[in-house]
C-alpha positions in Angstrom: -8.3 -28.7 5.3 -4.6 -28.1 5.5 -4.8 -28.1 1.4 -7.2 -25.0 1.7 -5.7 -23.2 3.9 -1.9 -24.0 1.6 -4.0 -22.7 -1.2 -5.5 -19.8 1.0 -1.6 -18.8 1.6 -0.2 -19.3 -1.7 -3.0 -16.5 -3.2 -2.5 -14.2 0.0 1.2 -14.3 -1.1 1.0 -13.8 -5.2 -1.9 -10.9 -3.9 0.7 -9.4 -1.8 4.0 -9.7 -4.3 1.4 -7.8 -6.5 -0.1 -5.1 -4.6 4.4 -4.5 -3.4 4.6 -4.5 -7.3 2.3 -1.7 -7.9 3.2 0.7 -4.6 6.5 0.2 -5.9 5.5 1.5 -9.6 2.9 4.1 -8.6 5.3 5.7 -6.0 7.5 6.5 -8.5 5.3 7.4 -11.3 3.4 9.5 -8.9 6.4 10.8 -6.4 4.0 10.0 -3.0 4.0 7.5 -0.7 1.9 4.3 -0.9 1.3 1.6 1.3 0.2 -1.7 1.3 -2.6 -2.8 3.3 -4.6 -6.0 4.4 -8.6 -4.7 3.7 -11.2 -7.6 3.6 -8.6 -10.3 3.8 -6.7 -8.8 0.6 -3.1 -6.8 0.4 -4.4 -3.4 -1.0 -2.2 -0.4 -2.5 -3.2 2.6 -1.5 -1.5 6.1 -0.7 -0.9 7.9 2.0 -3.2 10.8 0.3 -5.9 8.2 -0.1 -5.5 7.0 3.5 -6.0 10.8 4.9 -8.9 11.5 2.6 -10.7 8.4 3.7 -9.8 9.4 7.3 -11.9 11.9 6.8 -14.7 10.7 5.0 -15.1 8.5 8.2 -14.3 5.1 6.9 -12.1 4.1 9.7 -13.0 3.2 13.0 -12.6 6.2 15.2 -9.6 7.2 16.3 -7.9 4.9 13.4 -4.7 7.6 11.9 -2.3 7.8 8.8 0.3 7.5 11.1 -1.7 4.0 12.5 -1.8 3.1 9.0 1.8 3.8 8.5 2.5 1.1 12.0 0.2 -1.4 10.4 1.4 -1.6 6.7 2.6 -4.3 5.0 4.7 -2.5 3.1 5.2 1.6 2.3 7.1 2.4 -0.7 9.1 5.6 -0.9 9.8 7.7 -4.3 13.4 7.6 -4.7 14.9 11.1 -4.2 16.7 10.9 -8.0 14.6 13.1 -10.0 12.7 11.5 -12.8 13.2 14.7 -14.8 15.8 15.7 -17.7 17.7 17.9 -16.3 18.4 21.4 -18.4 21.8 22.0 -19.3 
C-alpha cells in the first residue's frame, strides 16, 4: 500500500514538473497568463483566457471565479515584460 501511494506521488510530481514546464513555455510564446491546475487528480495547464471562457460555458460549480482559480493554482506563469520582438532601429 505505502508502494502505491510512493508510485501515486512520484507520477503526480513528474505530471506537475510538466504541466510548470509547458505554462512556462506557452506564457511566453503566447504573452498571457497560464496556470496550473489539479482537474481529475492531474496538474493541468490552462490559461487564464481558457479559465474565463469555461466560466462561462458553466463548467464550474457556481459561484467558482478566475480570480478563485488564480487562489487555487498550483502554479501561474507570467510573460516576462522583455519583449520577444526585434526591435527597429
Amino acid at each position: 500500500m505505502v508502494i502505491i501511494d510512493y508510485i501515486r506521488a512520484c507520477v503526480f510530481d513528474w505530471r506537475k514538473k510538466k504541466a510548470i514546464k509547458q505554462a512556462k513555455k506557452s506564457a511566453e510564446l503566447y504573452r498571457k497568463k497560464f496556470l496550473v491546475l489539479v482537474h481529475n487528480g492531474r496538474p493541468v495547464c490552462v490559461s487564464m483566457q481558457g479559465i474565463k471562457q469555461l466560466i462561462r460555458q458553466h463548467r464550474f460549480a457556481p459561484g467558482f471565479t478566475a480570480e478563485k482559480a488564480r487562489q487555487i493554482a498550483i502554479y501561474e506563469a507570467v510573460p516576462s515584460n522583455t519583449s520577444a520582438h526585434v526591435s527597429d532601429h
